[in-house]
N, C-alpha and C positions, 0 to 999 in steps of 0.2 A: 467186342471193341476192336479187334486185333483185323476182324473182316472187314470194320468200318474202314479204317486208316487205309488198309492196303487197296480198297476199291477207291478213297479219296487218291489217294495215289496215281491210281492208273488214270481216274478222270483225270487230273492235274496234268497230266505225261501225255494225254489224248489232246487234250484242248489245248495244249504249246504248241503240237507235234502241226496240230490242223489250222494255226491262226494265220491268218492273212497279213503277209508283209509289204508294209508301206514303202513303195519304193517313190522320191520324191520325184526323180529325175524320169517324165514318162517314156522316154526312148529306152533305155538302159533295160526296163521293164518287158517295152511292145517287143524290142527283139529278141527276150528269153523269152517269150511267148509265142510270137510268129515265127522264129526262126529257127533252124536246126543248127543249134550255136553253143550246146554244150553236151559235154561227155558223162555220160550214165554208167559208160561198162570200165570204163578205166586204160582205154584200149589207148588212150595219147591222141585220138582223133571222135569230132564232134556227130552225133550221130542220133540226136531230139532237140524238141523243144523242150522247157522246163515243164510246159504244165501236162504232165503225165494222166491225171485227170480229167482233165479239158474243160476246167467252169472257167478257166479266161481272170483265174485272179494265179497268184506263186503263195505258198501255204510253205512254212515254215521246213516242213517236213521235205518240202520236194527240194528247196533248197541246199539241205542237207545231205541229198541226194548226189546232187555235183560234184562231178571231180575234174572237171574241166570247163573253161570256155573262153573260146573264141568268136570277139566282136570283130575283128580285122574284116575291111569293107562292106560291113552292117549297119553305118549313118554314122552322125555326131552323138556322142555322149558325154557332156561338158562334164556329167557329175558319177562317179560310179557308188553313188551312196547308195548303204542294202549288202555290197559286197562284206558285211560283218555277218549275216545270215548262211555265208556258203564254209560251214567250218571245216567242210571235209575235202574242199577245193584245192589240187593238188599242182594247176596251171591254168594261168588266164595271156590269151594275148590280146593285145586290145592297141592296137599302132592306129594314126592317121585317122582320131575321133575326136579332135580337138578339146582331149579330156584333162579337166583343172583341177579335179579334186579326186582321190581313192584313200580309203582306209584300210592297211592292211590288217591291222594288229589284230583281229581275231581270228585270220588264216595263217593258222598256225602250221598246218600240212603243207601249203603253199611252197613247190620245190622250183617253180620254173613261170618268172614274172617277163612280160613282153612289155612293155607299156611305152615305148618309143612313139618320135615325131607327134607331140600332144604338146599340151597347155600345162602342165604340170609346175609351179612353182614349188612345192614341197612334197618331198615321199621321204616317209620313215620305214625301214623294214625293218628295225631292231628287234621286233617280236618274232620273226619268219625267221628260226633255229635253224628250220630245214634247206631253205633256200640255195638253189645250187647255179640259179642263173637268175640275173637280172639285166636286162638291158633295156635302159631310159634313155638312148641317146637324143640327142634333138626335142628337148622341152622349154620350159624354161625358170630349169630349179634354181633354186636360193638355197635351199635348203635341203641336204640328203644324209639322212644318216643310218648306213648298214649295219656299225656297231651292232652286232646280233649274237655273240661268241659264239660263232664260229665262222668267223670267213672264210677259214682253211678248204673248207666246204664250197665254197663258192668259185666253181669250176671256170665262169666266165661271169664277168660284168664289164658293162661299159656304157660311160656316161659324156660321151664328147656331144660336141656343140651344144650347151650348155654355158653360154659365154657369159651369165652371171653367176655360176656356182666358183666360188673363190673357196671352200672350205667341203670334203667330204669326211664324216667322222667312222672313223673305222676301228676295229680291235686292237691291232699292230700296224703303225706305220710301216717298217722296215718291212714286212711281210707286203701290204699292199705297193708299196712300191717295187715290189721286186715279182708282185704275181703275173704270170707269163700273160694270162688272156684278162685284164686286168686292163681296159683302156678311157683315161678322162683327158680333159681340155689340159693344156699346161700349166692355164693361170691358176687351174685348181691346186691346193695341197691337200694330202690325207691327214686328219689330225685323229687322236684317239677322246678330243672334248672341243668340238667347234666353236663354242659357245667363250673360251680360252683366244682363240685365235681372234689376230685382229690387225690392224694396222698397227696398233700404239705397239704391239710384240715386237716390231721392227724397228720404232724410232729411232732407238739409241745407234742403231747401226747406223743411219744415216746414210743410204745406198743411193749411189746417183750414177748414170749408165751416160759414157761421152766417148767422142761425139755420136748423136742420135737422131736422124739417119746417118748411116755409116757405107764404107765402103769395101775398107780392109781391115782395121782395127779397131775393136770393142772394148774400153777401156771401165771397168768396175772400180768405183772410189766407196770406202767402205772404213767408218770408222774401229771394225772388227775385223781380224783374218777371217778372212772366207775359207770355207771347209770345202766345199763343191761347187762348181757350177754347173748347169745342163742346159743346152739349146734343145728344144723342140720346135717341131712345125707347126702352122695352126693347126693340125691335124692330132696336134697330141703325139705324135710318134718324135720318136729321141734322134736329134741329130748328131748330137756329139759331146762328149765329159769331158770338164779340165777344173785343172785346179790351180787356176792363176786368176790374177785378175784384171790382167790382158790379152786378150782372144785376137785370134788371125779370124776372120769372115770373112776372108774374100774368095774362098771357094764356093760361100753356098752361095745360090740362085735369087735372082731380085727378088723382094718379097717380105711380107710381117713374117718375122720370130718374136718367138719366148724365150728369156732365159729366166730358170731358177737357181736361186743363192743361197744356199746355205750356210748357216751361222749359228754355232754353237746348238746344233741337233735342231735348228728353228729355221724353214723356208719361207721366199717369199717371192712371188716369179712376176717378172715385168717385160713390157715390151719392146720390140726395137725395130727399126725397118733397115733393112737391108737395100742398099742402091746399085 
């Protein structure tokens, strides 16, 4: 009886190891197959194709084989669905593939994500523990949340031109606001439940920015003491801190800024132009 099990066993373990994965999206597939676009020895550079075999289909096993890849100027791939099959996949770059959908949550080894200038409305990495780099810049997220405990770990991210992400959810506010290689759009703010943030968080303040455009003086009406202000540039980079709720602008450069407001541990960043 004890022979039987253990051989059902192996067959079971044989037949996952060897099944053929449906990848829906046929580009995403034809270039782990025609192209030498992913890493087998761990070495941090691409150096096969996936089918090691060569019958021309990706077998579960060979999947699992991956520890890297790189699609960067290997065509369009709207969809990277399938990438749930590479659980031992340690880095993918994949920029400039007009790519809208990826699922990370079952690479969980997953340390170093590229997925920049794509189509991307929504990335979750809150399963990706390991994650040491993320850079999504230039997509077009709504929705990002790296909550993953531990962002301490996350050596660099950056998420600019993203001009409809108004909310990224993160572990510790104060921490990501303060991480050195750590760069987003201004209008964004870090919240630790996105889902919480919102406009109506802001109502009662009543924040209204005059005059708009401006010249020399940027005047904040606020039915709350303001805690902080911060200009940035569209660029996301910090021009300047104060905590009043009349600003001198007349040194910076013509042009759109950002300022965000703080009130009562709650931001909320808006815009102004500069003449």
């Amino acid at each position: 009886m004890k022979l039987t099990l253990n051989f059902l066993f192996l067959l079971i373990v044989t037949i996952s190891s060897s099944q053929i994965i449906d990848f829906p999206e046929g580009s995403f597939k034809y270039a782990l197959i025609n192209s030498e676009v992913v890493d087998l020895d761990g070495d941090g550079t691409v150096d096969s194709n996936i089918d090691t075999n060569n019958d021309g289909e990706i077998q579960v096993s060979e999947a699992e084989a991956v520890l890297g890849i790189n699609l960067y100027n290997y065509g369009i791939f709207p969809s990277l669905e399938g990438m749930e099959h590479f659980v031992n996949i340690e880095w993918l770059i994949c920029s400039e593939s007009y790519t809208a959908f990826v699922d990370f949550s079952q690479n969980t080894k997953i340390e170093r994500i590229t997925i920049s200038h794509n189509a991307l409305t929504n990335l979750d990495v809150s399963q990706n523990t390991n994650l040491k780099w993320l850079n999504c810049t230039n997509n077009r997220l709504v929705n990002l949340n790296i909550k993953n405990g531990d962002n301490t770990s996350l050596e660099l991210f950056h998420a600019l031109y993203n001009p409809d992400l108004a909310c990224i959810q993160v572990d510790d506010v104060a921490y990501a606001n303060n991480a050195p290689n750590w760069k987003k759009d201004a209008m964004a703010i870090y919240s630790e439940d996105c889902e919480l943030v919102g406009i109506e968080d802001f109502a009662a303040t009543d924040f209204k920015l005059f005059p708009n455009p401006t010249e020399n003086m940027l005047n904040i009406q606020s039915k709350t003491p303001i805690e902080n202000v911060k200009i940035y540039s569209p660029q996301g980079v910090l021009v300047n801190e104060y905590n009043s709720n009349t600003i001198d602008v007349s040194q910076l450069s013509t042009g759109i800024y950002f300022v965000e407001i703080t009130v009562d541990d709650k931001s909320v960043t808006k815009k102004f132009i500069k003449n």
